[in-house]
C-alpha positions, 0 to 999 in steps of 0.5 A, a space after each residue: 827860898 825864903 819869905 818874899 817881899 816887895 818892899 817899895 809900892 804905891 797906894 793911893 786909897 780913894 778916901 785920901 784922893 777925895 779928900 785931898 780934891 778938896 783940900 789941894 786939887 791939882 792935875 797930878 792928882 787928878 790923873 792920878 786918882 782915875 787909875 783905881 787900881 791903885 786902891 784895889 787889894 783884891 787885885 793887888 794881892 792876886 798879882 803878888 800871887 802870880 809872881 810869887 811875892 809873899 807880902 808887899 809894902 804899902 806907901 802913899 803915892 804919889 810926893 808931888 801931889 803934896 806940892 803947894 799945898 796950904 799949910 793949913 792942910 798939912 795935919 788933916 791930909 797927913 792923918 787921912 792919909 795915912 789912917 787910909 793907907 792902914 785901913 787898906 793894909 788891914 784888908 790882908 793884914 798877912 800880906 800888906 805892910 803898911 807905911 806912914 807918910 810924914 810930908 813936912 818930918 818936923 817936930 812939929 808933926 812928930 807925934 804922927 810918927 810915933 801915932 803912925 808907928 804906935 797906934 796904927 801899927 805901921 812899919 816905918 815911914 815915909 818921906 820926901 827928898 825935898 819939902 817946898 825946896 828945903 833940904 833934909 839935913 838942914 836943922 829943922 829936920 834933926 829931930 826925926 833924924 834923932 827920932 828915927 835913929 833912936 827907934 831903928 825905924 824903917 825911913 824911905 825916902 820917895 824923889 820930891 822935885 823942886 820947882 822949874 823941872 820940865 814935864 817935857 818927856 817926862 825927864 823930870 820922872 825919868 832922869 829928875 827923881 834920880 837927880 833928886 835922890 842922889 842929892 838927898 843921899 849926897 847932902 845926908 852923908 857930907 852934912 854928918 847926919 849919917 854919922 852923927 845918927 849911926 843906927 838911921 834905916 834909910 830905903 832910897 828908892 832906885 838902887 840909890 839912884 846915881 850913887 853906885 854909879 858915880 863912887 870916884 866922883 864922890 870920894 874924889 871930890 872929897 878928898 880934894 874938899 880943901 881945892 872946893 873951899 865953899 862947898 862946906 864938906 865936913 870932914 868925916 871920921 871914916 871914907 864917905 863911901 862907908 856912910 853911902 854903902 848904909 842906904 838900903 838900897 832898893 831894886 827898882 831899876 824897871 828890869 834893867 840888869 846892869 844897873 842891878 849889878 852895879 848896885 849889888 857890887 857897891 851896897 852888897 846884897 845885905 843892903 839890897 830890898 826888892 821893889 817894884 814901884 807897883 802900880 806904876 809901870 807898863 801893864 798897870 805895874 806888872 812888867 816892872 814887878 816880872 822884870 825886877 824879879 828876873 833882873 835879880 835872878 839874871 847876875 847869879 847871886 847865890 841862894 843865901 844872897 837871893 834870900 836876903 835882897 828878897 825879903 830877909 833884909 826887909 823883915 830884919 828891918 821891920 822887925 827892928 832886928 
């Protein structure tokens, strides 16, 4: 079997929790930043033992700690965060993988991007559905579409809420970051962004959410674009479905083995990373990572399949292959 790779988990490094305390405190982070485990490598590499798993990427956790916070504040928590999250992959440089995190991706902040790619030597980066309700493929974000394009840099996109999503039940993470990244996706593909930008990298978090799920509603409505002449559909050069199935589509479905068959038959096994979200979950994130792990085994894919969605897709983006 070949390299093994969690390619979607959280860190939040204590440095970066205290100094965002001060800058924009909030009750997500409050609840957030007790659970120190999630900056603890020690721990965190003896898991990936215990199941196997060769190396795991690193991300800031969590999006909606970013909500609201003064833009005054935005440059200095960027560059703490993600100085901080380098420092904790550099513990095990063998077995963490990086990731910067570019809260507001425009062009005003993309020297961060090429310092978080450059100077601290991460994978790719991080960004959010949404930022203060607006959108990724409006305007002011086409420069780090062109920056990320021309680079072949590795994107992943975390669900950000929007304001007025309920906590009742926690739907807003159950069902409403699955809302959101279908949106995202929706709005990156019918806008021309994917198409206009042919060589863009994207991991969406759970196996592209929505999507694999709901292909005749997204190609049937375009195809009936004319009846809907408000919605501001484009009219693309190839079937949407096409621009859909270049997502990377990662497996964190919390063990839910039908879900990963869908995915698997929309984005194909080339298009799949495995993740686990660790450490969220049960069992401080180990019943999602045993799970994740199990569900991929559960459908029968053949060993060349299984080598790719474990870590070979990955390691191809990584290396910019």
């Amino acid at each position: 079997m070949g390299i093994v790779i969690d390619g979607f988990a959280h860190v939040m490094p204590k440095p970066f929790a205290e100094g965002l305390m001060e800058a924009h405190p909030t009750d997500e982070l409050r609840k957030l930043a007790k659970h120190t485990y999630f900056g603890d490598m020690e721990n965190r590499v003896r898991v990936l033992d215990k199941f196997g798993i060769d190396k795991q990427v690193l991300t800031l956790a969590r999006p909606s700690t970013w909500i609201g916070i003064p833009s005054a504040s935005v440059e200095g928590m960027m560059r703490l965060g993600n100085d901080t999250v380098a420092a904790l992959a550099k513990q095990f440089p063998d077995r963490l993988i990086g990731t910067g995190t570019i809260p507001v991706p425009t062009e005003e902040y993309l020297s961060e991007f090429d310092r978080c790619i450059n100077d601290l030597g991460m994978a790719g980066i991080q960004i959010l559905t949404n930022i203060g309700g607006k959108r990724l493929h409006e305007p002011q974000y086409r420069a780090f579409w062109a920056k990320a394009n021309a680079t072949k840099t590795p994107i992943w996109i975390h669900p950000q809420l929007v304001a007025g999503w309920s906590e009742e039940f926690a739907l807003d993470k159950i069902f409403g970051w699955l809302y959101e990244t279908s949106i995202t996706l929706a709005q990156l593909v019918f806008s021309g962004i994917m198409e206009e930008y042919p060589d863009l990298r994207i991991i969406p978090h759970h196996m592209g959410a929505m999507v694999p799920h709901n292909t005749g509603r997204l190609k049937g409505f375009y195809d009936a674009r004319h009846m809907y002449p408000g919605t501001n559909l484009v009219t693309l050069p190839r079937d949407p479905l096409y621009y859909f199935k270049k997502f990377y589509a990662d497996s964190m479905l919390c063990g839910t083995v039908h879900a990963f068959e869908s995915g698997y038959k929309f984005f194909g096994a080339e298009q799949i990373v495995m993740a686990t979200d660790y450490p969220f979950g049960p069992q401080q994130g180990e019943l999602w990572m045993k799970e994740t792990l199990e569900q991929i085994d559960a459908i029968g894919l053949s060993k060349a399949e299984k080598e790719m969605i474990l870590g070979g897709n990955l390691l191809r983006l990584i290396e910019r292959r």
